[in-house]
CHARMM-style PDB file with segment names, atoms N, HN, CA, C and O in Angstrom:
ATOM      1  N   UNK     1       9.692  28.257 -26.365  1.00  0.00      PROA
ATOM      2  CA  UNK     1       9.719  27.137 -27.315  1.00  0.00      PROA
ATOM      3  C   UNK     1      10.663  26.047 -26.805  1.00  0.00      PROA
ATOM      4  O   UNK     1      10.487  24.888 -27.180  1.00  0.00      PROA
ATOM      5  N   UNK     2      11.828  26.417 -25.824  1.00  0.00      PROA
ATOM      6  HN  UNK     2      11.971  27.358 -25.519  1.00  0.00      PROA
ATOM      7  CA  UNK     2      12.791  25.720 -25.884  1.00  0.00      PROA
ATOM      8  C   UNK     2      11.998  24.699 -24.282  1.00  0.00      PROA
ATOM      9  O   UNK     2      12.133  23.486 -24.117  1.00  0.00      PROA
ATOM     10  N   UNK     3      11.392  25.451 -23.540  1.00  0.00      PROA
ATOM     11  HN  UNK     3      11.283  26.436 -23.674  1.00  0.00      PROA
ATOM     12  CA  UNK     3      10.945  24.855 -22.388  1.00  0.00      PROA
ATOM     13  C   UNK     3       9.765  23.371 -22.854  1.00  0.00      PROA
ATOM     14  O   UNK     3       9.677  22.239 -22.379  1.00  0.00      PROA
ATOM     15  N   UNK     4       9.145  23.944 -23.775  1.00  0.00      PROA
ATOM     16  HN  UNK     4       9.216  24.864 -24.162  1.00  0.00      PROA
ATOM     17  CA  UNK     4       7.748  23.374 -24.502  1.00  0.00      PROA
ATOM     18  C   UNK     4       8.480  21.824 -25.070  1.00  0.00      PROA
ATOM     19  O   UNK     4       7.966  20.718 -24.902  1.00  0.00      PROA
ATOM     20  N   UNK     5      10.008  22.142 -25.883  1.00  0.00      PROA
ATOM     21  HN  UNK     5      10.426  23.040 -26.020  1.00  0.00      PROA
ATOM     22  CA  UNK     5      10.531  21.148 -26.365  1.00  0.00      PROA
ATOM     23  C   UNK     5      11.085  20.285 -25.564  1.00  0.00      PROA
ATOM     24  O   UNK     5      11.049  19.121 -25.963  1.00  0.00      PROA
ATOM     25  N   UNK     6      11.745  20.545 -24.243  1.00  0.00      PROA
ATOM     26  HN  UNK     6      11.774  21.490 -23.919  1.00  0.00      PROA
ATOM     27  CA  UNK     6      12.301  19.881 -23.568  1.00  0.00      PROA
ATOM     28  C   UNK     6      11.121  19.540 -22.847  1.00  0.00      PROA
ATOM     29  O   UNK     6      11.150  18.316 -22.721  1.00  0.00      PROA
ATOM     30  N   UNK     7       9.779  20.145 -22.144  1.00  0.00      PROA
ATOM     31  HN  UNK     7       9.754  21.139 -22.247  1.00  0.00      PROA
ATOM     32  CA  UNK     7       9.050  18.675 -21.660  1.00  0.00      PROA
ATOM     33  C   UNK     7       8.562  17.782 -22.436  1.00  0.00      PROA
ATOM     34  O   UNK     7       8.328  16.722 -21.854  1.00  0.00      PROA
ATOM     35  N   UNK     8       8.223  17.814 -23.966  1.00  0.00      PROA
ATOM     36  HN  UNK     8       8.413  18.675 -24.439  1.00  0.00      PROA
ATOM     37  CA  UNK     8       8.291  17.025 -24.634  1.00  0.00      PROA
ATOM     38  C   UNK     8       8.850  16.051 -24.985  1.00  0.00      PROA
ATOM     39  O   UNK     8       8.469  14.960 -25.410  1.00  0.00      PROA
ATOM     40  N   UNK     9      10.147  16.656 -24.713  1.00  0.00      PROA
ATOM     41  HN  UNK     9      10.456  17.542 -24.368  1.00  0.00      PROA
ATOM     42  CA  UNK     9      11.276  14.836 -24.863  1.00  0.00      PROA
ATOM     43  C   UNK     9      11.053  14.389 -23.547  1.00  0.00      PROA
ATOM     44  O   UNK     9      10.715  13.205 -23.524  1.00  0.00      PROA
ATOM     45  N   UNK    10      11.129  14.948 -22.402  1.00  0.00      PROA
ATOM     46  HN  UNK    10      11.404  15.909 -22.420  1.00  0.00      PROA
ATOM     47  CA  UNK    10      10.850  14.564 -20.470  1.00  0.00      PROA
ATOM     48  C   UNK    10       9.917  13.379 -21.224  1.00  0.00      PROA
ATOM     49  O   UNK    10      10.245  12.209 -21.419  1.00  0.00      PROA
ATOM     50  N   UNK    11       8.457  14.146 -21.642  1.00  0.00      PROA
ATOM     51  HN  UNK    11       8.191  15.097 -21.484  1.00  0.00      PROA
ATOM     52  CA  UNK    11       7.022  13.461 -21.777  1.00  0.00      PROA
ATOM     53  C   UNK    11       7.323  11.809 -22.387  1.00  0.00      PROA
ATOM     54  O   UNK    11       6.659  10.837 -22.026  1.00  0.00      PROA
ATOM     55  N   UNK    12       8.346  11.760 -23.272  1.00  0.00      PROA
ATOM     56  HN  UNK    12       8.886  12.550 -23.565  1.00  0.00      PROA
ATOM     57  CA  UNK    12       8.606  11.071 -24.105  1.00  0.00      PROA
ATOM     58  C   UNK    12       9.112   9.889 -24.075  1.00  0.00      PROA
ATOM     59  O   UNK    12       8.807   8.795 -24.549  1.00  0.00      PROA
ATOM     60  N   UNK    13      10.104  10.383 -23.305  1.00  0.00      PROA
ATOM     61  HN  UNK    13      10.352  11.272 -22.919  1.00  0.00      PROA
ATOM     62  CA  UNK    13      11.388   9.933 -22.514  1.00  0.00      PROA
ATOM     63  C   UNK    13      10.930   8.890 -21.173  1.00  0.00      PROA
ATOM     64  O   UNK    13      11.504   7.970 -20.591  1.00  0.00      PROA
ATOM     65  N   UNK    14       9.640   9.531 -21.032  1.00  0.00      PROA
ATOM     66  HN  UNK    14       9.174  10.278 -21.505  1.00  0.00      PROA
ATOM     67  CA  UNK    14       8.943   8.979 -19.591  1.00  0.00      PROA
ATOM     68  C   UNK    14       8.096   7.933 -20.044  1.00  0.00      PROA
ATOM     69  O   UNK    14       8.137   6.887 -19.397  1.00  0.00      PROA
ATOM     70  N   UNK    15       7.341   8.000 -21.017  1.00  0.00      PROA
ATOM     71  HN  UNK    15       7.307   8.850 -21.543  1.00  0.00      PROA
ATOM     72  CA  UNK    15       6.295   7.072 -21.495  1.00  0.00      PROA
ATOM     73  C   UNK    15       7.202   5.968 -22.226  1.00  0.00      PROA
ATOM     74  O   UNK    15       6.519   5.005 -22.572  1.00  0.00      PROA
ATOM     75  N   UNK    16       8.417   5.867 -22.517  1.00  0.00      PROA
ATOM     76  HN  UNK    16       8.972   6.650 -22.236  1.00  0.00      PROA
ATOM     77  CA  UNK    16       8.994   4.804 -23.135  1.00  0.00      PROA
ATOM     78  C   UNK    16       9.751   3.980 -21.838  1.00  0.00      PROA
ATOM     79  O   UNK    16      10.185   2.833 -21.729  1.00  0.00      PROA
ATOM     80  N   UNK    17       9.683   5.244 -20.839  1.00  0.00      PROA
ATOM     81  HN  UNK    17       9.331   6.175 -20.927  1.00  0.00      PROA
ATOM     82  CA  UNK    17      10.864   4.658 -19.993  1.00  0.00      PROA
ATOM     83  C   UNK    17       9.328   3.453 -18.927  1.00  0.00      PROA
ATOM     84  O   UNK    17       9.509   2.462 -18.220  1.00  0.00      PROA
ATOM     85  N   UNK    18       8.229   4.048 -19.235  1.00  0.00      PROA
ATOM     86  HN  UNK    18       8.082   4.853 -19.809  1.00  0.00      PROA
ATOM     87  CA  UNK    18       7.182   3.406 -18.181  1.00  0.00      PROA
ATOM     88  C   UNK    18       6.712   1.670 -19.204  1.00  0.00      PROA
ATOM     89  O   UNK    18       6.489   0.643 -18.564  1.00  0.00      PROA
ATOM     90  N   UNK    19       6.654   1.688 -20.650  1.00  0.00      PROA
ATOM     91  HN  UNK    19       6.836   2.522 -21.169  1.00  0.00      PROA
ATOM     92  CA  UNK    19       6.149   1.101 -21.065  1.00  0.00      PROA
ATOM     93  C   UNK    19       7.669  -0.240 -21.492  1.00  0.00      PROA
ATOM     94  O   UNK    19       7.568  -1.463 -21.587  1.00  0.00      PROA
ATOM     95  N   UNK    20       8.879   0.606 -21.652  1.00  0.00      PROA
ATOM     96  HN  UNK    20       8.962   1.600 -21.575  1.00  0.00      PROA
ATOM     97  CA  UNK    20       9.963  -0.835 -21.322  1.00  0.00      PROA
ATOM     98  C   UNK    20       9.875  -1.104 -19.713  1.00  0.00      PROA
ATOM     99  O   UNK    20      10.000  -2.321 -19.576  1.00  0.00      PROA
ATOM    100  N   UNK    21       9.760  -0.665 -18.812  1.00  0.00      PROA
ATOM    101  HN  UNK    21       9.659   0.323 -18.924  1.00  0.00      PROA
ATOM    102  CA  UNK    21       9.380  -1.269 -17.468  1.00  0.00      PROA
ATOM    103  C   UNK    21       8.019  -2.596 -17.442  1.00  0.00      PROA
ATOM    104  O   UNK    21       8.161  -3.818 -17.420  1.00  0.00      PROA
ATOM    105  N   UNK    22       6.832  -1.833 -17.455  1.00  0.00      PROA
ATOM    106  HN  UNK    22       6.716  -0.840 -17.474  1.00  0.00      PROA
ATOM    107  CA  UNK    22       5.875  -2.797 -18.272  1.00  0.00      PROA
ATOM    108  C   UNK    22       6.391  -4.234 -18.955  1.00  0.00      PROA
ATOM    109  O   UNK    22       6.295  -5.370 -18.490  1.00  0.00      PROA
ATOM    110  N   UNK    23       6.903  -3.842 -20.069  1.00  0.00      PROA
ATOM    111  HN  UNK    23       6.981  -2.920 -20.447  1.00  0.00      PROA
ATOM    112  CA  UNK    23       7.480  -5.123 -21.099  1.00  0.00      PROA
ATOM    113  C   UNK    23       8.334  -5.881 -20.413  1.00  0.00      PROA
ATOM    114  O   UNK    23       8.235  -7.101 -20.537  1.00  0.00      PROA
ATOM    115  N   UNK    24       9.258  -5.369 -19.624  1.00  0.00      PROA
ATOM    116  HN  UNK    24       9.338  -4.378 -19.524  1.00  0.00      PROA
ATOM    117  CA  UNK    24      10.511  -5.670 -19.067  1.00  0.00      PROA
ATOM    118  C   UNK    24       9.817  -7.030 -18.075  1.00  0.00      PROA
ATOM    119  O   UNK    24      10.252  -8.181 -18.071  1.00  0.00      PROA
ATOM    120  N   UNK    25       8.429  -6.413 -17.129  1.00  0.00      PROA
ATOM    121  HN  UNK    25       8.076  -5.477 -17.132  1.00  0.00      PROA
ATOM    122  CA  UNK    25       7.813  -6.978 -15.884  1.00  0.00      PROA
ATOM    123  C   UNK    25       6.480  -7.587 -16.211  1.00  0.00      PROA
ATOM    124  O   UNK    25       5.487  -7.832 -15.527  1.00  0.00      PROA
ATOM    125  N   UNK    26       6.807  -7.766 -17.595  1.00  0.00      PROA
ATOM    126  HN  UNK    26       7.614  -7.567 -18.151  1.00  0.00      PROA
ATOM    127  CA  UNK    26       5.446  -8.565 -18.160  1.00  0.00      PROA
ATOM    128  C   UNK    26       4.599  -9.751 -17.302  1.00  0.00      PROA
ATOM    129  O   UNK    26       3.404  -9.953 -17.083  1.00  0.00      PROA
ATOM    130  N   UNK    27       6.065 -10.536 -16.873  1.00  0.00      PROA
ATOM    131  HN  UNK    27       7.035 -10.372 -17.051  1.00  0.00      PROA
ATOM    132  CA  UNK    27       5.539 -11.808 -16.299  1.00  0.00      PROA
ATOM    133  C   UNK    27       5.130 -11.573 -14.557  1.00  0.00      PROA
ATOM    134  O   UNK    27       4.847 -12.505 -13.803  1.00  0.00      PROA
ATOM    135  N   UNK    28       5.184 -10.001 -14.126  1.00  0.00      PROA
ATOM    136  HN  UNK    28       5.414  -9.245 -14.739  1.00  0.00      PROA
ATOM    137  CA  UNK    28       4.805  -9.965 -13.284  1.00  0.00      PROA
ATOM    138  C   UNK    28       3.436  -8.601 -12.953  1.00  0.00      PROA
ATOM    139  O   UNK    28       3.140  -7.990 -11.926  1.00  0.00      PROA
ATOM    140  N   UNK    29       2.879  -8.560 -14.372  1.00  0.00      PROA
ATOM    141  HN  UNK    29       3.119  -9.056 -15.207  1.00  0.00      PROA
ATOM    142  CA  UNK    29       1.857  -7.829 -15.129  1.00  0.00      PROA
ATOM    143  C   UNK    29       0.667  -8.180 -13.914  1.00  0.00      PROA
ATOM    144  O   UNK    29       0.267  -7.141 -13.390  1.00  0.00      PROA
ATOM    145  N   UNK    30       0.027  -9.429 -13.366  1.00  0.00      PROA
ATOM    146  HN  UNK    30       0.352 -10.273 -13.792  1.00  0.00      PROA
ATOM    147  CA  UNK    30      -0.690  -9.424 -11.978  1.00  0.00      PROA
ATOM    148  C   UNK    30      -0.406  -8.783 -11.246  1.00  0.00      PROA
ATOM    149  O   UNK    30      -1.208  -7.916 -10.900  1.00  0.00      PROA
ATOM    150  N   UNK    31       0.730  -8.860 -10.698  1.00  0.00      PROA
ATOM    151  HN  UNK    31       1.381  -9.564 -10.979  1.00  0.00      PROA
ATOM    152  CA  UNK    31       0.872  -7.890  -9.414  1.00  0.00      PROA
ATOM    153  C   UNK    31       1.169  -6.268  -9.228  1.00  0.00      PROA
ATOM    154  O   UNK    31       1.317  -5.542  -8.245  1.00  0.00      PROA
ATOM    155  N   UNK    32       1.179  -6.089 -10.493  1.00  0.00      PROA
ATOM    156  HN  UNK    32       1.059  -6.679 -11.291  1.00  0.00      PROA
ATOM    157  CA  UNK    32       1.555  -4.738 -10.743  1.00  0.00      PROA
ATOM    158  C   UNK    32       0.253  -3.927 -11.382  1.00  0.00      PROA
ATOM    159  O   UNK    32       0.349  -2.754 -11.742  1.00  0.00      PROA
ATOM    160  N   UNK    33      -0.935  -4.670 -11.476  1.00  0.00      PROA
ATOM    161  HN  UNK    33      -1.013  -5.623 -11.183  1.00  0.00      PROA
ATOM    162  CA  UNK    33      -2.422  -3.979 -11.532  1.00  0.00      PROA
ATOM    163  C   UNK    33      -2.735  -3.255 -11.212  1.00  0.00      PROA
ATOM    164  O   UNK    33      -3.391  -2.532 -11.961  1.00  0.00      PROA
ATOM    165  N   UNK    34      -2.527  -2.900  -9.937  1.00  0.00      PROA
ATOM    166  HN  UNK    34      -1.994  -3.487  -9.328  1.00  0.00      PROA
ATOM    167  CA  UNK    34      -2.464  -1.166  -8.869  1.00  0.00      PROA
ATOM    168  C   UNK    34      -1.855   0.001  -9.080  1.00  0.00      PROA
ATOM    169  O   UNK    34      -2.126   1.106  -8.611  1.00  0.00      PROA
ATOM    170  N   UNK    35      -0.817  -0.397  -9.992  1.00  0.00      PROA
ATOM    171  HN  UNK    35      -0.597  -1.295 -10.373  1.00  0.00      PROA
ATOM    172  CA  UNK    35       0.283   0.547 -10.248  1.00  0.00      PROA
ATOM    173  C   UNK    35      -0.335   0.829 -12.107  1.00  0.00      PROA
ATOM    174  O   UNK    35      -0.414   1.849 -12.791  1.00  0.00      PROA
ATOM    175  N   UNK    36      -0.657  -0.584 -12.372  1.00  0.00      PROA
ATOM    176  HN  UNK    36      -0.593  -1.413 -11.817  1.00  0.00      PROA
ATOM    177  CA  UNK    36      -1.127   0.171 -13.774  1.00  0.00      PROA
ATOM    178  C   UNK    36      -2.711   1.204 -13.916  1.00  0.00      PROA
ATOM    179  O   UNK    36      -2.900   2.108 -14.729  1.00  0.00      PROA
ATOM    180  N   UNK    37      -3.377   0.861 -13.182  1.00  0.00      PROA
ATOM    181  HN  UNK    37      -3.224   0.126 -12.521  1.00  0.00      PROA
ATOM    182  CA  UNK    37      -4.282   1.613 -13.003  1.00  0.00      PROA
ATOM    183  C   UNK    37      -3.890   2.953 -12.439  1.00  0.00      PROA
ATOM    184  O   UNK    37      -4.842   3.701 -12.660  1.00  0.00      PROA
ATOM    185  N   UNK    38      -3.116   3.482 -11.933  1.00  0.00      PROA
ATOM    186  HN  UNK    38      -2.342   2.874 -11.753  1.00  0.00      PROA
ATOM    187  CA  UNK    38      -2.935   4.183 -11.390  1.00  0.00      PROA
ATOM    188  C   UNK    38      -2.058   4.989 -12.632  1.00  0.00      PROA
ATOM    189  O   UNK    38      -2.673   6.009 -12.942  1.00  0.00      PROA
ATOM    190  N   UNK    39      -1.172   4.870 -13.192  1.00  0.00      PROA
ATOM    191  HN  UNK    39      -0.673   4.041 -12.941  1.00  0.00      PROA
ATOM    192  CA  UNK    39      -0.588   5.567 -14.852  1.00  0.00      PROA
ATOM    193  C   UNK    39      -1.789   5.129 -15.596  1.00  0.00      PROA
ATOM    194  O   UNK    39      -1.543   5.389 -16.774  1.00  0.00      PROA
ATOM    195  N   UNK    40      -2.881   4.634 -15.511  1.00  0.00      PROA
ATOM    196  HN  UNK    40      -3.080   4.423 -14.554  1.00  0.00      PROA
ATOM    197  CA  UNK    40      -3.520   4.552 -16.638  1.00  0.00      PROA
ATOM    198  C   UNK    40      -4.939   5.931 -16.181  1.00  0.00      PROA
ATOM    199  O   UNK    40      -6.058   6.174 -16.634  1.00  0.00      PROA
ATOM    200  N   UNK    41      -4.194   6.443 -15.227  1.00  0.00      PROA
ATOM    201  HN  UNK    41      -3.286   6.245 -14.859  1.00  0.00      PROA
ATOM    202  CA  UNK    41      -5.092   7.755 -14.823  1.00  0.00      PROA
ATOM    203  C   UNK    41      -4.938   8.955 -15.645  1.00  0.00      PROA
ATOM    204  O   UNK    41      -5.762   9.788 -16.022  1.00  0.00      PROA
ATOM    205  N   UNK    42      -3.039   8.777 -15.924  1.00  0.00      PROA
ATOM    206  HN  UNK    42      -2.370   8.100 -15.618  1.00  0.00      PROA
ATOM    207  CA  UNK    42      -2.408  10.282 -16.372  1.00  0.00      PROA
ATOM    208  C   UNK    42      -2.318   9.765 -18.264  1.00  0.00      PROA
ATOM    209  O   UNK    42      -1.963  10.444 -19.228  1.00  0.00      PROA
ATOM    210  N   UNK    43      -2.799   8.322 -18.202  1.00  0.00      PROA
ATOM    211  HN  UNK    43      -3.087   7.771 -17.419  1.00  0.00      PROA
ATOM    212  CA  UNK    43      -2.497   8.062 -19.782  1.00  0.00      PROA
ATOM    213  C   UNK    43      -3.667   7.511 -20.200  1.00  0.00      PROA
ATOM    214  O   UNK    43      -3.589   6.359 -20.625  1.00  0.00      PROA
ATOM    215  N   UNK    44      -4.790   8.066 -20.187  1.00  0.00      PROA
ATOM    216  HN  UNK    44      -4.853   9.002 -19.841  1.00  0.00      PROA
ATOM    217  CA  UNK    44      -6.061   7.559 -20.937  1.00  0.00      PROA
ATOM    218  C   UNK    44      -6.115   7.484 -22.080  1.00  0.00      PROA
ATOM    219  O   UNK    44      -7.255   7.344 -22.522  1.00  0.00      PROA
ATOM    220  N   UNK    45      -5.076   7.531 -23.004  1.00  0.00      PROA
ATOM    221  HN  UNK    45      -4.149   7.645 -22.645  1.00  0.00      PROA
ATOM    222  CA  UNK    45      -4.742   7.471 -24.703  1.00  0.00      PROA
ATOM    223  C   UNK    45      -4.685   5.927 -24.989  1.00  0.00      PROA
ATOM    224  O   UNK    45      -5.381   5.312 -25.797  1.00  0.00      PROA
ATOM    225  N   UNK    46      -3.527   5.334 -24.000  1.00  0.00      PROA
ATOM    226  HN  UNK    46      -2.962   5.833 -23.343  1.00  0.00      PROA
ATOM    227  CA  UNK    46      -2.997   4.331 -24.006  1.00  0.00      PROA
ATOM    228  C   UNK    46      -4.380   3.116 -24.436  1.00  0.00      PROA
ATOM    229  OT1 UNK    46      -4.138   1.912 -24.525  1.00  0.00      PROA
TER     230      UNK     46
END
């Protein structure tokens, strides 16, 4: 339970840490197309 909980916060922790990067590099959202396609492999929710 305790392993299950801690990749959960990892999981968590990672998707906030990818999507303030994103926000952060908004104005450079063109050039970073390759890279979003590429997390938008492991995040088809999004």
């Amino acid at each position: 339970m305790k392993t299950k909980t801690a990749f959960e916060v990892f999981f968590v922790l990672w998707i906030c840490a990818v999507m303030l990067y994103f926000s952060l590099d908004f104005c450079r959202y063109s050039s970073l197309k390759p890279v979003f396609s590429f997390f938008s492999r492991f995040l088809p929710f999004i």
